[in-house]
LUMTI-545986 format. One line per field, with one value per residue (C-alpha): chain; x, y, z. Coordinates in pm, 1 decimal, decimal comma. Layout:
N
mol: A  ...
east: X  ...
north: Y  ...
up: Z  ...
END
This chain:
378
mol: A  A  A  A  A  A  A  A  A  A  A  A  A  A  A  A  A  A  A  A  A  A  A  A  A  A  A  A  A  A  A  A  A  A  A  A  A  A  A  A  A  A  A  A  A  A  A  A  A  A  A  A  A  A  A  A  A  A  A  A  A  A  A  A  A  A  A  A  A  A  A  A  A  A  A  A  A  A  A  A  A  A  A  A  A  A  A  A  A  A  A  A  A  A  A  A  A  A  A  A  A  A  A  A  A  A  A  A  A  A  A  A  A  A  A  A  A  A  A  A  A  A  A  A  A  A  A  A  A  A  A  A  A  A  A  A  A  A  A  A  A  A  A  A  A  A  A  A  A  A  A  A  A  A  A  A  A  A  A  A  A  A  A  A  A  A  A  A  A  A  A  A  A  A  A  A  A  A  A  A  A  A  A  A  A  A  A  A  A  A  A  A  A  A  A  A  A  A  A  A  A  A  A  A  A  A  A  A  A  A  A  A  A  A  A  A  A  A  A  A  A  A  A  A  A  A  A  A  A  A  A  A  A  A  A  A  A  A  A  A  A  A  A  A  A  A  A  A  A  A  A  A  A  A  A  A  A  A  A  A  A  A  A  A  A  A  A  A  A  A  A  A  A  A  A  A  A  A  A  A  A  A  A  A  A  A  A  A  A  A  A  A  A  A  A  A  A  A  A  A  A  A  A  A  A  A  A  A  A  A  A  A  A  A  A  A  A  A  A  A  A  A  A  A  A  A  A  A  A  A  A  A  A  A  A  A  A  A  A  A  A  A  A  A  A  A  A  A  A  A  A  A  A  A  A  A  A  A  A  A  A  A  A  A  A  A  A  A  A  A  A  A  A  A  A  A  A  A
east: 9209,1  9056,9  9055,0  8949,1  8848,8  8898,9  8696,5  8526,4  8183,5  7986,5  7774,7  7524,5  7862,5  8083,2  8361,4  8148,4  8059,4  8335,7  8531,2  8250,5  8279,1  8686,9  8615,2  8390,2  8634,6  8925,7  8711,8  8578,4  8959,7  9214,4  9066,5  8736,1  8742,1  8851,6  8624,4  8587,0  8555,4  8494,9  8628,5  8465,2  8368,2  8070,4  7775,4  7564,4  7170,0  7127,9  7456,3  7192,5  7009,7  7356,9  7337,5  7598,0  7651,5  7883,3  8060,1  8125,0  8091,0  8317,4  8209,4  8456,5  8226,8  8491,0  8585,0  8870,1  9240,5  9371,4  9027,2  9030,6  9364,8  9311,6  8982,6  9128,5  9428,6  9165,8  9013,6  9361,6  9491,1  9169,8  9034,6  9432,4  9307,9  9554,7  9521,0  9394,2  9303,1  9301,3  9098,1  9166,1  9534,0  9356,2  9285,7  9614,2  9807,8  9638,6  9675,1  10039,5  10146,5  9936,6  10142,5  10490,5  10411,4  10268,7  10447,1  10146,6  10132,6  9902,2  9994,7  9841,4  9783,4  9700,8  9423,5  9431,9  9096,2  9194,8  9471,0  9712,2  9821,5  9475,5  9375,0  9672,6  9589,6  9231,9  9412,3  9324,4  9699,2  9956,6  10112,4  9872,6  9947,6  10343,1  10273,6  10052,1  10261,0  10595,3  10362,3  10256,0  10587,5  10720,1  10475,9  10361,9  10724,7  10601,1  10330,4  10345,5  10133,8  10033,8  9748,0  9546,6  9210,4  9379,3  9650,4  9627,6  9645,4  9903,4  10143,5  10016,2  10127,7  10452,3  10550,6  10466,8  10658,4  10910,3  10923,1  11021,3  10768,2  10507,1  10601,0  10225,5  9975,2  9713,3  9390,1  9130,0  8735,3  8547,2  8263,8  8085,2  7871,7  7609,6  7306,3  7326,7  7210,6  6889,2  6806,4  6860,2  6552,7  6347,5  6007,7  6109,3  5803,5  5933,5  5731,7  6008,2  6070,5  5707,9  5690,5  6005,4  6203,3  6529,6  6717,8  7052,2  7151,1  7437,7  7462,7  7653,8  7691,6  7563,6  7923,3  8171,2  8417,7  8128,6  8078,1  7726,8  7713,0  7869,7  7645,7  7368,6  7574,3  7567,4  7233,8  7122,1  7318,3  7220,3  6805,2  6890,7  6904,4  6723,7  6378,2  6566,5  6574,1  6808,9  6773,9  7046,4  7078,7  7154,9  7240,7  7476,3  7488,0  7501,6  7121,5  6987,1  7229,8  7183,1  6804,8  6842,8  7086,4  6894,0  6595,8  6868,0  6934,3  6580,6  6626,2  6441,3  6129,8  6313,8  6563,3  6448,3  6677,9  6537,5  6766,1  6853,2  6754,8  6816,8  6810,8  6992,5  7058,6  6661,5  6738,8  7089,4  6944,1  6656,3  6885,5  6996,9  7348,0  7547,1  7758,6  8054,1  8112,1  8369,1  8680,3  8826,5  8793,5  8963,3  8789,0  8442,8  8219,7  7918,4  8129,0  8132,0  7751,1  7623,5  7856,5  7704,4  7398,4  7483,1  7423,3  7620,3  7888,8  8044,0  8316,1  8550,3  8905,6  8991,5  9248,4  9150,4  8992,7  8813,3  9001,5  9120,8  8784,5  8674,2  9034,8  9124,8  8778,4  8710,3  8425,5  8263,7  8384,6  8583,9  8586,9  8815,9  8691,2  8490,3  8422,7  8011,8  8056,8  8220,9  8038,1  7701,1  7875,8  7935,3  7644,8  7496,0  7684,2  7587,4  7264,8  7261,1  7540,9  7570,9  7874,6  7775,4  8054,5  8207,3  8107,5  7949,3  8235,4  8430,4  8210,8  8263,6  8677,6  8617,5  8448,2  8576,5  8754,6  8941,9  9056,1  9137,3  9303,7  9624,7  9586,2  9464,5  9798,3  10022,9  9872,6  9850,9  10229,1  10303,8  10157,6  10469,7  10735,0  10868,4  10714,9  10933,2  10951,9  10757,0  11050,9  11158,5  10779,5  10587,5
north: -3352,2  -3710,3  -3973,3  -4300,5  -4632,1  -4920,8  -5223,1  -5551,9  -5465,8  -5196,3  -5348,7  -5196,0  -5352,4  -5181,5  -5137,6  -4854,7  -4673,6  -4690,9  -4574,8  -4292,4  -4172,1  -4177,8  -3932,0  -3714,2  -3670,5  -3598,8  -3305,9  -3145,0  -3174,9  -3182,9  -3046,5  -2893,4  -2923,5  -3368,3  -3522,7  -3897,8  -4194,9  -4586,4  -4808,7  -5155,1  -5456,5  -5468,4  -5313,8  -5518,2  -5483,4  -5299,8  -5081,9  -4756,6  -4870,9  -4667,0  -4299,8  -4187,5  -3873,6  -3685,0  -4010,7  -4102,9  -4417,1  -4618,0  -5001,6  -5145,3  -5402,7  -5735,2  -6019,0  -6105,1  -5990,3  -5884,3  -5696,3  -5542,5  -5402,2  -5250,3  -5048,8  -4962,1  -4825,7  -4640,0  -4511,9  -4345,3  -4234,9  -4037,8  -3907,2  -3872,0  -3970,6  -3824,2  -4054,0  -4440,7  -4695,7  -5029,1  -5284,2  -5670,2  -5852,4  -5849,5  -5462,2  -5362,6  -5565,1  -5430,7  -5058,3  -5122,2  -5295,6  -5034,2  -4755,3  -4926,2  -4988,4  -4638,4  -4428,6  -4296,9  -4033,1  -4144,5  -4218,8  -4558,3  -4709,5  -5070,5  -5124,2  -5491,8  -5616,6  -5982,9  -6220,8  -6250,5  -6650,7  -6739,4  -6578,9  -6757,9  -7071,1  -7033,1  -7029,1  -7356,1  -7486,6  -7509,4  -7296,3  -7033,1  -7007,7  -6978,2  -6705,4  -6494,4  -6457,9  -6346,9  -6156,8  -5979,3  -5936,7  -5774,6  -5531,5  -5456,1  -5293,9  -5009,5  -4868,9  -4553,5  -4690,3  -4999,2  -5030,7  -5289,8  -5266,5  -5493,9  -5530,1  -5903,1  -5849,6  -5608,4  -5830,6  -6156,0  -5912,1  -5799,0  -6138,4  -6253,1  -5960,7  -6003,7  -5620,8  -5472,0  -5443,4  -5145,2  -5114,4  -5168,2  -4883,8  -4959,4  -4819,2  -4948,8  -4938,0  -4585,6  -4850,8  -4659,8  -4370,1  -4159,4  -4235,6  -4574,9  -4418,7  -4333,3  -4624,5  -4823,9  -4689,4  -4772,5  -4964,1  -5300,9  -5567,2  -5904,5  -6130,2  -6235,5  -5902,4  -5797,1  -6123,0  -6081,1  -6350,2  -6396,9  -6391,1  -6463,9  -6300,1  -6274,3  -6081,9  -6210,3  -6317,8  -6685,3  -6800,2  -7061,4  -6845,5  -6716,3  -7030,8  -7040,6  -7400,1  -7396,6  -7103,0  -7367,8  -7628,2  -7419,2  -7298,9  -7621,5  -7670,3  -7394,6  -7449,9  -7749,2  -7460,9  -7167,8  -7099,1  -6875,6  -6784,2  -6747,6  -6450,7  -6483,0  -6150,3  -6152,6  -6333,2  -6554,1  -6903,0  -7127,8  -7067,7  -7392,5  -7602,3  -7401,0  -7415,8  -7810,1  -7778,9  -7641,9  -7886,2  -8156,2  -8067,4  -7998,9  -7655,4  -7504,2  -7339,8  -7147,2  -7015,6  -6745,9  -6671,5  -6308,7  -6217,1  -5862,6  -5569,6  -5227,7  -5137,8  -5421,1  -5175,8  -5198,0  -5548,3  -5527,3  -5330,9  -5568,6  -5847,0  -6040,2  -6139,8  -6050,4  -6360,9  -6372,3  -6686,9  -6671,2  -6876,1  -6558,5  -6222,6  -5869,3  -5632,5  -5766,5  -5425,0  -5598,6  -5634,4  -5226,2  -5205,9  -5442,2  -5236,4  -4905,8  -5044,1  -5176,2  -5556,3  -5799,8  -5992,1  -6282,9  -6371,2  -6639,3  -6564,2  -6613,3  -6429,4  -6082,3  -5799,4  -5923,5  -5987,0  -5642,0  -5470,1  -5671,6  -5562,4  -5918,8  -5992,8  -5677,9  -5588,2  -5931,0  -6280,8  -6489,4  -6865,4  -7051,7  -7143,9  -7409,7  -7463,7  -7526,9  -7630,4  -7333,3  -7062,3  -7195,6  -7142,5  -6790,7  -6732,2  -6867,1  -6629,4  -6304,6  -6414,3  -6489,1  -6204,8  -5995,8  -5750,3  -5391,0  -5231,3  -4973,7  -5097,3  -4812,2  -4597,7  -4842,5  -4902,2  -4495,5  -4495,1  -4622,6  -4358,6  -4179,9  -3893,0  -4137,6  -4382,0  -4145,2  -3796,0  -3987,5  -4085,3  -3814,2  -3632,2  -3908,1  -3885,3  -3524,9  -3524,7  -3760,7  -3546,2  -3340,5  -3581,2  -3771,7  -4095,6  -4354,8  -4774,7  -4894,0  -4944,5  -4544,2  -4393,2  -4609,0
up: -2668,7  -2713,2  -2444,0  -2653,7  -2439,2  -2645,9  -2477,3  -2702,3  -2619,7  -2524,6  -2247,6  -1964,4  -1726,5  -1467,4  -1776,3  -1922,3  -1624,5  -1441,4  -1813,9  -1822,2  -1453,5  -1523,0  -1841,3  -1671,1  -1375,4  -1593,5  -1832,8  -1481,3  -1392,4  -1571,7  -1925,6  -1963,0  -2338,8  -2348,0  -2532,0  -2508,6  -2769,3  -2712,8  -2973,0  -2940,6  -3133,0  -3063,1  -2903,9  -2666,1  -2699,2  -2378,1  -2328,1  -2396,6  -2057,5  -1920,7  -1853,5  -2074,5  -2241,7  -2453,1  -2605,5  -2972,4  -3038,5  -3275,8  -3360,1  -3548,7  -3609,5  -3567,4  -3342,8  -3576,4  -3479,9  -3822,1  -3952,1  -3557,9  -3623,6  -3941,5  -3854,2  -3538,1  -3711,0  -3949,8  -3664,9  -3500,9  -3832,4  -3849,7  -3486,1  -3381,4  -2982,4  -2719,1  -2484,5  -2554,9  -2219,8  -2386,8  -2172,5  -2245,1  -2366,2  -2751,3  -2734,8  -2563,1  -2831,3  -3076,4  -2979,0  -2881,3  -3260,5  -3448,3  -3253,2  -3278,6  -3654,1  -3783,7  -3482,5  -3351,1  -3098,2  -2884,2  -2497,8  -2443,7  -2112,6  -2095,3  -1813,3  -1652,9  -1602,4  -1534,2  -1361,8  -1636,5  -1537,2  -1521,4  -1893,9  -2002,9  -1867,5  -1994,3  -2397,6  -2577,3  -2672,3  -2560,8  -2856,5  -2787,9  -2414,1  -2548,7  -2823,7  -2629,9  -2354,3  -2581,4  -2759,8  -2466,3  -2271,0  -2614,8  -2641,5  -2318,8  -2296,5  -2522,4  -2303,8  -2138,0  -1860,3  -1724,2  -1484,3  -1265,9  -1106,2  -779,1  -619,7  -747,5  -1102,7  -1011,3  -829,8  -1101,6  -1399,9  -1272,5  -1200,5  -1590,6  -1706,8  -1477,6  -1376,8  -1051,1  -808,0  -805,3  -1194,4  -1272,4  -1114,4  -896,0  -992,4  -878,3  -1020,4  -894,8  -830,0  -526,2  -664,9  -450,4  -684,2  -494,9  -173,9  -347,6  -581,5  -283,7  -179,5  -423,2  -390,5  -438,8  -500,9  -515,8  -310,9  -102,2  81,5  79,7  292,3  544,4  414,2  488,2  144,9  43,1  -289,0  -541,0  -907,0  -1155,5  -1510,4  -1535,9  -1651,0  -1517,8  -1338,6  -1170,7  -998,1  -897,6  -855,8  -548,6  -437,4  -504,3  -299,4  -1,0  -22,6  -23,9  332,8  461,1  369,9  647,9  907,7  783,1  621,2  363,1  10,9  -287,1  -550,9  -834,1  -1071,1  -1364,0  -1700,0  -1925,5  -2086,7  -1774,6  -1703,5  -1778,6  -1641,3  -1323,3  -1318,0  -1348,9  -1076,6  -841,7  -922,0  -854,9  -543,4  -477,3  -380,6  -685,6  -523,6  -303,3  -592,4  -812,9  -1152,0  -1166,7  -1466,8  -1563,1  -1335,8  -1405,6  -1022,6  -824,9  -539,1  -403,9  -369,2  -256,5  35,4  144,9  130,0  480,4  254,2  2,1  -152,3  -428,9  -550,7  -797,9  -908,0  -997,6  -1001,0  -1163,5  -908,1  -768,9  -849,3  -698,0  -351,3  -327,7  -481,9  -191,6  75,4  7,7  -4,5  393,4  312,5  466,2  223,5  179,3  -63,8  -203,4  -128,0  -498,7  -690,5  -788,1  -594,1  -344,1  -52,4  -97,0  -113,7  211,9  387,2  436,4  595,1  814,7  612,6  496,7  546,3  325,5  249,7  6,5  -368,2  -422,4  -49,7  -39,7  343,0  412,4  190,3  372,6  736,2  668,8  517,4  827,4  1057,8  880,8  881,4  1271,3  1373,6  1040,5  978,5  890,4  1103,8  884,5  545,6  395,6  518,8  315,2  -0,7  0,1  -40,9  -416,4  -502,1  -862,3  -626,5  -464,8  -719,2  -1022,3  -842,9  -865,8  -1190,5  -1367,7  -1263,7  -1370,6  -1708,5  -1729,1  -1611,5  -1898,3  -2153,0  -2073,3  -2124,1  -2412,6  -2475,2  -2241,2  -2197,2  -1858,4  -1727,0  -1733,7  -1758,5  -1496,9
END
C-alpha cells in the first residue's frame, strides 16, 4: 500500500512535514506496511535540512502542464499508489484528468492549501480566471475526497463549487509537534536577546501576500513609543525592496533580515511578540509554532486560518489587513499586557493525533467502498 503526496516542490516548508507527520501517523495506525512517495516538480536546495525518512522521492522534473501530466501518468502506471493527496489546483487537476482518462485506481483526495477566489483572482486574464475555474468545478467532481486546511478555504471552496455545506473536510495542518518544547530551548546568541531587548518578530517568506511592508509601517509607529526591535525570518524575492523600505522609513538599524534559520523556535521563545502580517493565508503554521513556543501573537484577520487558530482573538489579537495603525496598537498591548492565557494548551490541539484520527478512518473506510462523486463519497 502506497500513499503518494504530489506537491510542486519539495521544500524544508510546513507542506513536507506536516505530509510526513500525516504518513507516519497513518503506517503506526492504520497500516504498518504503507509506504509513502512524493511526486514533485521540483526539489528545493534545502528540503534535506527536513528529518525525513522512509520516502521515495519522484521529481518529475517540470513546471509545464502537459510534460507534468505525462510523467506523472508514467509514474502511476508504474508505482500503482493507493492513495494520492494532491496539494495545489495544478496537481489536483492533473491527478484527477490522468485518473478519469486511464481509469486509474487510485483514491485521490485533493488537499486545499489556499482560498480558491483569491488564487483565481491572482490568474493573469481574464480567460484564464474563466477556464480554470470550469476546469476545476468539472473535475473536482471526480474526487473521492476533498479537503481544506481552514475552515476558510473550506467555506471559500464550497461556495465556488457550489456544493452543500460541510461537503469539503476540514483538516487542518498537525503543525504543533513536541520537539518544539525542546528546540525552544536552545542557546540562542543573537545580540538582541543577549541584551534584553524587547523584540517584535515575524517568519515568513519575503513575498507579497506576506505583506511585510505594513509590518515595517507599524514598526515604525510603534519605535515612537518603545525602544524595541524587529527580527524578520526568513526568505523570498521581496528582500531588497524591503531592506530599502525600512531605510526609508528610517527604521533600518533596528531591523535585522536574519534569513533562513533552521531553529526559529529559540527565537520564537525569546521574543516579547509574535506578528502575522499577511493579506492572506491557507493555515498560518507559524501562528501554532509561536503558541507552543508561549510567545505572544498578533495577526491580520485575513482570509485563511488565522482567525481560527487564534479562536477569534482569545489567544492573540487580531487587526484588519493592511492596517499599520492598528497592527502597531496591538503590538503595543502585548508588549505592555501580553496574552499567554491558554496558548500552549491551544498550540497543543493541532497536534498530528488530533488533526488526522478522523481522517485516517475516513480514508481507510473508503478503501472499502466503490469509488463515488463528492457529492455521494464526501
Amino acid at each position: 500500500m502506497i500513499i503518494s503526496f504530489f506537491t510542486t516542490c519539495i521544500g524544508n516548508g510546513p507542506i513536507v512535514k506536516n505530509n510526513y507527520k500525516t504518513y507516519k501517523y497513518f503506517k503506526n495506525n492504520f497500516n504498518k506496511d504503507l509506504k509513502c512517495h512524493y511526486v514533485t516538480t521540483e526539489e528545493h536546495p534545502h528540503w534535506k535540512d527536513v528529518e525525513i525518512v522512509d520516502v521515495e522521492i519522484f521529481n518529475l522534473k517540470s513546471k509545464k502542464a502537459v510534460t507534468m501530466l505525462l510523467k506523472y501518468w508514467c509514474y502511476v502506471r508504474r508505482e500503482k499508489p493507493t492513495f494520492v493527496v494532491a496539494s495545489g489546483p495544478l496537481q489536483s487537476m492533473i491527478a484527477l484528468l490522468v485518473r478519469l482518462v486511464f481509469r486509474g485506481k487510485e483514491k485521490i483526495i485533493v488537499n486545499n492549501h489556499t482560498v480558491m477566489s483569491i488564487f483565481l483572482e491572482e490568474q493573469k486574464t481574464f480567460i484564464d480566471r474563466k477556464l480554470l475555474k470550469y476546469i476545476i468545478m468539472f473535475l473536482y467532481q471526480f474526487s473521492d475526497l476533498i479537503l481544506a486546511i481552514s475552515k476558510d478555504v473550506a467555506e471559500d471552496l464550497e461556495r465556488f463549487l457550489k456544493l452543500p455545506n460541510g461537503t469539503v473536510m476540514v483538516a487542518y495542518n498537525p503543525s504543533y509537534d513536541e520537539k518544539i518544547l525542546s528546540l525552544r530551548s536552545e542557546k540562542n546568541s543573537h545580540k538582541w536577546f543577549l541584551e534584553g531587548r524587547t523584540v517584535v518578530i515575524t517568519a515568513a517568506r519575503l513575498s507579497p501576500e506576506k505583506d511585510i511592508s505594513t509590518l515595517l509601517k507599524s514598526f515604525e509607529i510603534l519605535r515612537k513609543k518603545f525602544d524595541c526591535r524587529l527580527l524578520i525570518l526568513g526568505r523570498g524575492e521581496l528582500l531588497e525592496q524591503l531592506k530599502n523600505e525600512a531605510r526609508l522609513l528610517a527604521i533600518e538599524p533596528w531591523v535585522d533580515f536574519v534569513g533562513f534559520v533552521p531553529n526559529p523556535f529559540s527565537y520564537f521563545a525569546r521574543a516579547s511578540v509574535f506578528v502575522l502580517s499577511s493579506v492572506y493565508e491557507g493555515f498560518g503554521n507559524v501562528l501554532i509554532e509561536a503558541l507552543a513556543c508561549n510567545c505572544p501573537c498578533v495577526a491580520t484577520r485575513c482570509p485563511g486560518g488565522p482567525r481560527e487558530i487564534l479562536d477569534d482573538g482569545r489567544y492573540g489579537l487580531l487587526v484588519e489587513v493592511g492596517n499599520a495603525r492598528a497592527m502597531a496598537d496591538a503590538i503595543e498591548r502585548q508588549i505592555s499586557m501580553p496574552n499567554r492565557d491558554g496558548i500552549q494548551n491551544r498550540a497543543s490541539e493541532f497536534s498530528v493525533e488530533n488533526t488526522r484520527a478522523v481522517l485516517g478512518m475516513t480514508l481507510w473506510a473508503k478503501l472499502r467502498m466503490k469509488r463515488s462523486s463528492i457529492g455521494e463519497g464526501c
